[in-house]
N, C-alpha and C positions, 0 to 999 in steps of 0.2 A: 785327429779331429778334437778341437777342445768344447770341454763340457763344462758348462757355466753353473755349479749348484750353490746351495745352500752355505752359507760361511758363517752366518752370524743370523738370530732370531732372539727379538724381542717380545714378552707378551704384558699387558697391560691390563686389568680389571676383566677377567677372563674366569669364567667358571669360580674356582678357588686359589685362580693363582691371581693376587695384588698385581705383585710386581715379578716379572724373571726376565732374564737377560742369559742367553747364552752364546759363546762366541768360539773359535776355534774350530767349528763342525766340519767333519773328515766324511771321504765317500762314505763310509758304515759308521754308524753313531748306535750309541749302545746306553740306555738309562736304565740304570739301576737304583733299587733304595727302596723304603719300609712303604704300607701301603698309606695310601694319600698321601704322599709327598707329592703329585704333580707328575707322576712322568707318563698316565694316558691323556692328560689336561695336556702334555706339550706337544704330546702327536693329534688331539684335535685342533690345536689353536692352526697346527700346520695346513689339515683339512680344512676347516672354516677359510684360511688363508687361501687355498687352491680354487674358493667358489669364486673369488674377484675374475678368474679367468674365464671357468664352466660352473658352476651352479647347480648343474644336474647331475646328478651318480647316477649315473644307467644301467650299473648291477644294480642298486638296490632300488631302481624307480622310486626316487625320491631326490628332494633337495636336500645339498649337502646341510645349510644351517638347520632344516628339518631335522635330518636324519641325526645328528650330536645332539640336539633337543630329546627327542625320546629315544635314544638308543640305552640310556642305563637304567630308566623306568619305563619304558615301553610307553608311554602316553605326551601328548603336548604336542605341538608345532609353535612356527613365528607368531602365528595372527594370538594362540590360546595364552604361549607359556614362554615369552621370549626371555622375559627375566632372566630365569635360568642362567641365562649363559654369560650373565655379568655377577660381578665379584660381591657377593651377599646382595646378589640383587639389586644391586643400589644402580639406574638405568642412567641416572643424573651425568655420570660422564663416562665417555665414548669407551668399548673394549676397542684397544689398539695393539695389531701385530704387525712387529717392522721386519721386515727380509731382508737383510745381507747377501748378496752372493758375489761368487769368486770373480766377476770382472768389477767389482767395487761398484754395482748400480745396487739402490736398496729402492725396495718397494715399504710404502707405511702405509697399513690399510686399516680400515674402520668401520666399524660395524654402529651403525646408530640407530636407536631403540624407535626415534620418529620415524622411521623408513617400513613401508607398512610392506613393504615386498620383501626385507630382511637383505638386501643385497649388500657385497663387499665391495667398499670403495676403499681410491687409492685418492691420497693425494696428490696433487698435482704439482710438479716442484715449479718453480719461478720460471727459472728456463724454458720448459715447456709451454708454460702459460704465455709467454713471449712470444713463442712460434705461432700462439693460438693467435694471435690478432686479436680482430675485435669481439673473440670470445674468451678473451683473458682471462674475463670476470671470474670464469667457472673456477671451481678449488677442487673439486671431486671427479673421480673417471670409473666408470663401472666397467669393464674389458667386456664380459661377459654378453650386458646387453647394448653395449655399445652405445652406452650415454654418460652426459656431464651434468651435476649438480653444483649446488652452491652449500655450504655446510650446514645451514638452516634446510637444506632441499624445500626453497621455498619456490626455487625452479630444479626442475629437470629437465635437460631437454634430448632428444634424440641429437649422436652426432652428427655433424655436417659432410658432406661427401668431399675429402680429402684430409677430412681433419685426422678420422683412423687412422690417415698413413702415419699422421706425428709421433700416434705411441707405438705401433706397429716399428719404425723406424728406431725408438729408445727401449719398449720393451717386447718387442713382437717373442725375442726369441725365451722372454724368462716367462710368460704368457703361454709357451708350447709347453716347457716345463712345467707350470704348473696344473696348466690343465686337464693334465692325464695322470694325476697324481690320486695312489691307489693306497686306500686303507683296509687290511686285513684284521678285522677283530671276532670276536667268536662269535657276534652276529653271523657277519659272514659265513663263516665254518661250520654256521648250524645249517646252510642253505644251500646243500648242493644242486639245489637245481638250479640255480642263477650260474653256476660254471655249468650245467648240463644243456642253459638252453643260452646263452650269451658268450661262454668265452669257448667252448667245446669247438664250436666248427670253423674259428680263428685256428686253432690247436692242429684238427683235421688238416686242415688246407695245407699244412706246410709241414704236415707228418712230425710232429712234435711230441705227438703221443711217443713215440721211440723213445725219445728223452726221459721223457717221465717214468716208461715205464722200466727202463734200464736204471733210474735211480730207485726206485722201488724194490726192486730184486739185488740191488747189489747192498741198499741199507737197510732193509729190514729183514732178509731170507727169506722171501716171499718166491716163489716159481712162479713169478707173471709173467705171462706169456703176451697180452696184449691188454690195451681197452677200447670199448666195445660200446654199443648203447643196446641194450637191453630191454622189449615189451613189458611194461607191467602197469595195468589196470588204463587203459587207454594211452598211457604216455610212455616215452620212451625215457629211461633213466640209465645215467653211467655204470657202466659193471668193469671189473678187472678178470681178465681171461687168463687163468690158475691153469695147470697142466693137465688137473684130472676137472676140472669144473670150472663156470662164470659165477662170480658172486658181485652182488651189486655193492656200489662207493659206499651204501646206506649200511652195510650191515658189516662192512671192515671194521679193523680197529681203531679206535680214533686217533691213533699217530701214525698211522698209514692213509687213512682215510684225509686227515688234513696237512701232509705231506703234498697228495695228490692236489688239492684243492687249493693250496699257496702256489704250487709251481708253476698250476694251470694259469693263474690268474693271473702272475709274472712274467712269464714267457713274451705273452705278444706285446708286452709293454718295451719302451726304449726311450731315454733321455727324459727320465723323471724319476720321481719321489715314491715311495714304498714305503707307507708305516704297515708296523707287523706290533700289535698287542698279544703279548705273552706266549710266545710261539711254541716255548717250554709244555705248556699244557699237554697233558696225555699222550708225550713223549718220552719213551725210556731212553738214558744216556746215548746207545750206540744210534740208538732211533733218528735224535735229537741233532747228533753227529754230521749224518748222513742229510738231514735236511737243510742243516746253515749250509753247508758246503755245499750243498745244491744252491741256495738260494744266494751266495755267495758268489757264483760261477756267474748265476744267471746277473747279475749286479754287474760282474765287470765285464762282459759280453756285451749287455743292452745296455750300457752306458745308466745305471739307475744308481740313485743315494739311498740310502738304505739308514729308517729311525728303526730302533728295535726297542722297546720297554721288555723289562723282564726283571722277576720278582727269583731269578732261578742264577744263582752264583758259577755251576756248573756250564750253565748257556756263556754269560759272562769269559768262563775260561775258555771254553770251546771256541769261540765266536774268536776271540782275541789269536788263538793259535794258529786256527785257522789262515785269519790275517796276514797272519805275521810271517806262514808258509808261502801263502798266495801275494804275498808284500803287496798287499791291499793294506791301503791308510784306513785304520780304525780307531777309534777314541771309544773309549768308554768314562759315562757320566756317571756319578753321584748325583742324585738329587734329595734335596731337604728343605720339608717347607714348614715356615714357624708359623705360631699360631695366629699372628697377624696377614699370614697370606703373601708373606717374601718368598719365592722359592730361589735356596742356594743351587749352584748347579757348577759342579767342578770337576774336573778333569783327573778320572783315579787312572794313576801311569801302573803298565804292568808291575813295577817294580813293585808299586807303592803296597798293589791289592795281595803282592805274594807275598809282603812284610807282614801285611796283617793279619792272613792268614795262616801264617807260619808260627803267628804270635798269640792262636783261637781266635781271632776279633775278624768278628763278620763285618764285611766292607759295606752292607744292608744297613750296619746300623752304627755308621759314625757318627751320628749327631749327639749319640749318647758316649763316643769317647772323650 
């Protein structure tokens, strides 16, 4: 079965990135480099990217353009605080991110500041406008709520019934991919009861907990025997069932504890996109190990692409070995963004990152080589 992902991503007047262009993207993609260069800025632009399909996060009952609005200050939405999310604020012209993927169709979508709903629209290529008849006019396609604009959105109108079939027919299948596309960041990972009450009894149903918990005990030396849901204070919370005792998810240690909470939240997913921000976090080496290669597994099982940011050289080496065991196509990026808001984003070859490491020179910080 072929799987049509991600090959090429543009982003344009976007948070703090001006300008980036990144091309070459392998099923596992790996961003590395100093902090604010841009590489949690390139797994949201992906996110924002995925609302043109779904719109709604259903773990975290919110909308995705919401939830990148206040997730690094915890305050703001569309209606309060949309600025934000353009490049020094300046609303004056359009944040644009264009999708490349592997059967050569690209998606170029745009966010505009007049749009009091905050939706992602897609251009509309010629060709298609063609099929559309005498609704040519239109320039814009929202997937999501299944409407067409004009670039002033001085109409919107609901689609017509057959017209859905036009983009269903050009893009219905990069549409499925996008829509189930799943962001782990330490939001997330602070909230395990959104896997305790949403992706838990997906997990149940098809006895997946087995999985999880056989990677638990074989990568951390943990004697877990099962997991369980556990009474405490009217609700029921995840526990891991120990040999001699249950101890709830809540009071594990945070690299066991978000082991369980990335896999869980993997698992049911298939034929899409997985950003993972800094996974490295409150994992020890062997810890660390044992969870790319889990989440590695689960990647090329459930047909998913795989962005990873990480600020951790070690993940970098692991990740790539991994790879390179399981001859899983992996790239790892450099990224570097000048003070004008270019962000460079290049392609470090195994070879290159063991040169420089062999030489003291952290692959973190070539912009000062």
């Amino acid at each position: 079965m072929v799987l049509h992902v991600l090959k090429s991503l543009s982003i344009r007047n976007f948070r703090g990135i001006r300008e980036c262009f990144i091309k070459d993207l392998g099923r596992v993609n790996v961003f590395i480099g100093r902090n604010g260069a841009g590489k949690s800025t390139i797994l949201e632009a992906i996110y924002v990217a995925s609302a043109w399909a779904n719109d709604s996060d259903k773990l975290r009952d919110s909308r995705k353009v919401d939830y990148i609005i206040e997730r690094r200050a915890g305050r703001g939405n569309w209606a309060s605080s949309r600025d934000i999310l353009w490049f020094l604020m300046d609303t004056s012209r359009n944040v644009e991110i264009s999708l490349g993927f592997t059967d050569g169709k690209t998606l170029d979508l745009k966010l505009l500041s007049r749009d009091d709903r905050g939706r992602v629209w897609s251009i509309i290529p010629r060709k298609l406008r063609d099929e559309m008849g005498r609704y040519g006019s239109y320039e814009l396609y929202n997937y999501a709520d299944s409407i067409f604009g004009t670039l002033s959105l001085s109409t919107i109108s609901p689609i017509v019934p057959g017209l859905r079939d036009v983009f269903l027919k050009h893009y219905g299948d990069l549409a499925g991919f996008l829509e189930r596309t799943l962001f782990i960041d330490s939001w997330f990972l602070s909230k395990p009861g959104i896997v305790e009450a949403k992706v838990w009894p997906r997990i149940l149903a098809k006895r997946l907990d087995k999985v999880i918990v056989k990677m638990v005990r074989e990568g951390y030396g943990v004697d877990a025997e099962g997991l369980t849901y556990m009474p405490l204070g009217g609700a029921n919370v995840l526990a891991l069932q120990l040999a001699e005792t249950t101890v709830r998810i809540d009071d594990l240690g945070d690299g066991v504890k978000n082991a369980i909470l990335i896999s869980a939240a993997m698992l049911p997913l298939e034929k899409t996109a997985v950003l993972i921000e800094d996974p490295e976090v409150h994992q020890h080496p062997g810890g660390l190990a044992s969870l790319m290669k889990f989440v590695l597994e689960i990647a090329r099982e459930k047909m998913l692409q795989l962005f990873i940011s990480t600020h951790s050289l070690e993940l970098m080496r692991i990740v790539g070995k991994l790879c390179e065991n399981m001859r899983f196509e992996c790239k790892v990026f450099f990224v570097d963004r000048s003070s004008d808001g270019i962000v460079d984003v290049r392609v470090l070859e195994k070879e290159d990152a063991e040169v420089l490491l062999s030489l003291g020179l952290d692959p973190r910080f070539l912009h000062k080589v």
